[in-house]
ChimeraX commands (.cxc) that place a marker at each C-alpha (Angstrom):
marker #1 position -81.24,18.63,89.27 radius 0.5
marker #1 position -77.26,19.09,88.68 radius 0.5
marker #1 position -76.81,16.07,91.08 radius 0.5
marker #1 position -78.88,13.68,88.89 radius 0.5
marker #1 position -77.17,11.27,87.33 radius 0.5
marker #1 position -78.93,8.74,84.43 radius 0.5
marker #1 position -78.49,4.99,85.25 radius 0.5
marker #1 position -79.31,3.06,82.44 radius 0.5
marker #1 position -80.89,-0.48,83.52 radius 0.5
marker #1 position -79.21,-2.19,80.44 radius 0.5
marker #1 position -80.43,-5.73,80.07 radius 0.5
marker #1 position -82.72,-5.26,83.04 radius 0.5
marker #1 position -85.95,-3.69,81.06 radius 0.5
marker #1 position -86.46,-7.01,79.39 radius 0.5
marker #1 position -86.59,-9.53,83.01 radius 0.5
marker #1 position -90.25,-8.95,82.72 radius 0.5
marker #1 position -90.68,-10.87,79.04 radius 0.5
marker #1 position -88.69,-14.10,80.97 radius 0.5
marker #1 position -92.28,-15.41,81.74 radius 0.5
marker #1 position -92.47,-16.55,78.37 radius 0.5
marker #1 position -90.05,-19.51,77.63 radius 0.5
marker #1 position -89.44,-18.48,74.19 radius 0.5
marker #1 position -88.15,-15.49,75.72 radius 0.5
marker #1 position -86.87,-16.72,77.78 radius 0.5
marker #1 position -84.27,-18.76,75.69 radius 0.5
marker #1 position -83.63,-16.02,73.89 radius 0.5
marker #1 position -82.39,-13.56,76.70 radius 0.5
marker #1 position -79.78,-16.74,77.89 radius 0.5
marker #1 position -78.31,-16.79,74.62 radius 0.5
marker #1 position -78.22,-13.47,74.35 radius 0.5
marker #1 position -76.71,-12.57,77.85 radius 0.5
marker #1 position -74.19,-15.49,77.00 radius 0.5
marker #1 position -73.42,-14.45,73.42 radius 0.5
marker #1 position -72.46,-10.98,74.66 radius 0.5
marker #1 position -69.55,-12.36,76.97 radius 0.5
marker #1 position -68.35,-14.70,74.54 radius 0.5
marker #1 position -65.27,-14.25,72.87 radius 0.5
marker #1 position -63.67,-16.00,70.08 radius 0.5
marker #1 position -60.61,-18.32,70.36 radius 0.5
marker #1 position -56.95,-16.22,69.98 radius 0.5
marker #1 position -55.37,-17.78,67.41 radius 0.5
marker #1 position -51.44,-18.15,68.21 radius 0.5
marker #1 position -48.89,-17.91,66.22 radius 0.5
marker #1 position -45.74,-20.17,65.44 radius 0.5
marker #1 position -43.08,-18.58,68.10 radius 0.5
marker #1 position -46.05,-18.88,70.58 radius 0.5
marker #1 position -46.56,-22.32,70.33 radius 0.5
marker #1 position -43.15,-23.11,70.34 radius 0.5
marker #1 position -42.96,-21.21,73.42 radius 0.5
marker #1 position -45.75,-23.07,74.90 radius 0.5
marker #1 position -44.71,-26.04,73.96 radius 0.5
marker #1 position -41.31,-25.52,75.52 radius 0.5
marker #1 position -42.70,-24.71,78.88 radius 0.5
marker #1 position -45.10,-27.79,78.71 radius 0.5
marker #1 position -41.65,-29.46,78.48 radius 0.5
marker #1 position -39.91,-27.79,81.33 radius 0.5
marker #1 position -42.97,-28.24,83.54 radius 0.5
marker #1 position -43.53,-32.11,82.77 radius 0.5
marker #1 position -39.70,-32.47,82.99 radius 0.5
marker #1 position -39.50,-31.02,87.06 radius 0.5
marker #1 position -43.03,-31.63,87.82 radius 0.5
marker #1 position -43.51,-27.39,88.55 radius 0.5
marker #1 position -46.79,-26.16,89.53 radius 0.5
marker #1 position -48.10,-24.54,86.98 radius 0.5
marker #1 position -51.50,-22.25,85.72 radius 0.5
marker #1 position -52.90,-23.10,82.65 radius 0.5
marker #1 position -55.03,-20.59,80.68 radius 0.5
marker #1 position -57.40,-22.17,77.74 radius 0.5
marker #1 position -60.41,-21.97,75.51 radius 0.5
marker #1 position -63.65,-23.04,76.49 radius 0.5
marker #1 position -67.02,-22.51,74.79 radius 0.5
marker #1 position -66.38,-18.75,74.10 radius 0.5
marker #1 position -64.06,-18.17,77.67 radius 0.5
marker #1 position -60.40,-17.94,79.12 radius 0.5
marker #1 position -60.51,-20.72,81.80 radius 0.5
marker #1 position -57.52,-20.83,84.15 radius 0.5
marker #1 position -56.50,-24.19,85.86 radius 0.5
marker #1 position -53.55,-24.41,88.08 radius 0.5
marker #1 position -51.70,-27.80,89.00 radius 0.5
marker #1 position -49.11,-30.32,88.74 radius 0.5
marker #1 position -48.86,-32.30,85.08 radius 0.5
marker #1 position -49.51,-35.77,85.77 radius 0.5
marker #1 position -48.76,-36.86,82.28 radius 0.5
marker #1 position -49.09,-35.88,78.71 radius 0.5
marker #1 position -50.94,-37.90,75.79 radius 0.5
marker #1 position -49.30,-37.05,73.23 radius 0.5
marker #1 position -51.34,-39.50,70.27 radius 0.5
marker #1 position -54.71,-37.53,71.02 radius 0.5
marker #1 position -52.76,-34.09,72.63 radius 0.5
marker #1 position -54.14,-34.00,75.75 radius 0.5
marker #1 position -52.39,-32.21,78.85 radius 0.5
marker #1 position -53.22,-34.15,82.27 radius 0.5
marker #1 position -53.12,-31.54,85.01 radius 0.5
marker #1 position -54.07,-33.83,88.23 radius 0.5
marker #1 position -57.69,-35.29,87.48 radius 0.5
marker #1 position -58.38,-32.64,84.60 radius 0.5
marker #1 position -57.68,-33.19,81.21 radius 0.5
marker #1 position -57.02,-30.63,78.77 radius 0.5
marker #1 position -56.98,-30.19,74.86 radius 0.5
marker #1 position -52.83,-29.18,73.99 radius 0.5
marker #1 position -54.50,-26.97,70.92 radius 0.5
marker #1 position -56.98,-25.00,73.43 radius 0.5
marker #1 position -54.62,-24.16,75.29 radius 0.5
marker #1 position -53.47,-19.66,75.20 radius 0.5
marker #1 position -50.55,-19.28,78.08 radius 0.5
marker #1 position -48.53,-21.27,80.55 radius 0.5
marker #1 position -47.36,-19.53,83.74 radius 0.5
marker #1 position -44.85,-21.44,86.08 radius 0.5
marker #1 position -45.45,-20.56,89.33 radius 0.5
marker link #1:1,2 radius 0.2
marker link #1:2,3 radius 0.2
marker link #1:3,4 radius 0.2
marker link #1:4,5 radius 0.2
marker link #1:5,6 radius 0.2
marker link #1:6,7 radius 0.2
marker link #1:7,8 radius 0.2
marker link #1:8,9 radius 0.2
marker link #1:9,10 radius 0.2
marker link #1:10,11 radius 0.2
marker link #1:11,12 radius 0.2
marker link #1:12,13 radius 0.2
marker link #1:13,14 radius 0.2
marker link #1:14,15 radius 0.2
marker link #1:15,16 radius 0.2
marker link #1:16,17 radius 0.2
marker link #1:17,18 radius 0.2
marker link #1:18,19 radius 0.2
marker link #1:19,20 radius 0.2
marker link #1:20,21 radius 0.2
marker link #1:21,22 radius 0.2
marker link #1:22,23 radius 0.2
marker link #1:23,24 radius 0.2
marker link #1:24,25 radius 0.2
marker link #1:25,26 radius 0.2
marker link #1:26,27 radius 0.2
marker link #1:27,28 radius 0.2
marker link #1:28,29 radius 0.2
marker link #1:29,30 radius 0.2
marker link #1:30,31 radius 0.2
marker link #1:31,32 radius 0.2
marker link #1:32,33 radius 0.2
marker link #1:33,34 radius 0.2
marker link #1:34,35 radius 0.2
marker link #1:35,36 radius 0.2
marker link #1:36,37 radius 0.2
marker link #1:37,38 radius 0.2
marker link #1:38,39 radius 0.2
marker link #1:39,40 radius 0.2
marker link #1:40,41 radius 0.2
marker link #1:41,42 radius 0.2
marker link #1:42,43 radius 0.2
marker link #1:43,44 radius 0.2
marker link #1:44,45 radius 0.2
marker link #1:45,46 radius 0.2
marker link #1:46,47 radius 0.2
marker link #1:47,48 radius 0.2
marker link #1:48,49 radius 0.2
marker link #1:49,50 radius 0.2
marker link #1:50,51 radius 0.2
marker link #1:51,52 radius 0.2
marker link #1:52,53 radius 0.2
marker link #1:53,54 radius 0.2
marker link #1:54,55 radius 0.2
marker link #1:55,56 radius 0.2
marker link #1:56,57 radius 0.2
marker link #1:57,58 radius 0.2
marker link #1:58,59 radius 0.2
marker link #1:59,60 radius 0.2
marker link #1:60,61 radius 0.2
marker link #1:61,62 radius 0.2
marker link #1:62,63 radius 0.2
marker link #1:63,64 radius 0.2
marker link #1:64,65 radius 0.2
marker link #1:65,66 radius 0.2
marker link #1:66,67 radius 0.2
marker link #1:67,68 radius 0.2
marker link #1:68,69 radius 0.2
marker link #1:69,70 radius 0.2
marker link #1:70,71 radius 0.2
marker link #1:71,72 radius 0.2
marker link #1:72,73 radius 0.2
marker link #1:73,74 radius 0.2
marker link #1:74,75 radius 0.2
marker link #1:75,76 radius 0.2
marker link #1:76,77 radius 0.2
marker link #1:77,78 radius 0.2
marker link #1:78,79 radius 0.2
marker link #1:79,80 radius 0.2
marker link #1:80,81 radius 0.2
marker link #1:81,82 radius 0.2
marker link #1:82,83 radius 0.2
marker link #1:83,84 radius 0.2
marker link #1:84,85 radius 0.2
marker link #1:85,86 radius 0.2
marker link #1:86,87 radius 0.2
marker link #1:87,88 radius 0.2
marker link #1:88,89 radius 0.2
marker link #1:89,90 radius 0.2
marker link #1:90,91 radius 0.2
marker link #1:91,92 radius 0.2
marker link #1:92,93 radius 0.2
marker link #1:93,94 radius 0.2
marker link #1:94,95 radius 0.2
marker link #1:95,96 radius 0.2
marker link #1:96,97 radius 0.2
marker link #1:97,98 radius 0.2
marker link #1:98,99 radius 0.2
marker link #1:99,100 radius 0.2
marker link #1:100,101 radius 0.2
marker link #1:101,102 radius 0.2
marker link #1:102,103 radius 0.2
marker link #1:103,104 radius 0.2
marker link #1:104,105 radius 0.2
marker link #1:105,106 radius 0.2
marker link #1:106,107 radius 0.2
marker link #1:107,108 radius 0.2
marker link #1:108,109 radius 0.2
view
């Protein structure tokens, strides 16, 4: 009995209610509301920073990895800038376009 050690099934108990589709609903939202995180909020220096290494990476055409927001996650994207549109902020990173005010960090690689 010293060697036992408790496993909790966490989330796993419920898998037999998922017949119903109420329930069902329910445990998706609730699986993905646990996971979900809310957007950092950056401050002034930080988007200036950001801003200047959208710059430097536009200017020499660097491959780059973009981190951003998406529906509650930190989605990481790495490519060349195509272009920039700056009227509706969007970042063009080969066929992908991405918000300019989602975005969190900008590596140069």
């Amino acid at each position: 009995m010293d060697n036992y050690v408790y496993r909790d099934r966490k989330m796993m108990k419920w898998m037999p209610f998922n017949a119903l589709l109420e329930q069902s609903d329910y445990l998706k939202e609730l699986f993905y509301g646990r996971t979900r995180k809310e957007m950092p909020i950056l401050s002034a220096d930080q988007e200036a920073e950001l801003n200047y290494q959208l710059e430097i990476a536009c200017l020499f055409k660097n491959q780059i990895v973009i981190s951003y927001f998406d529906d509650g996650y930190i989605v990481k994207i790495e490519g060349i800038i195509t272009r920039i549109d700056q009227f509706y902020k969007l970042v063009f990173i080969d066929e992908l376009e991405v918000s300019a005010r989602r975005i969190t960090n900008i590596e140069i690689v």
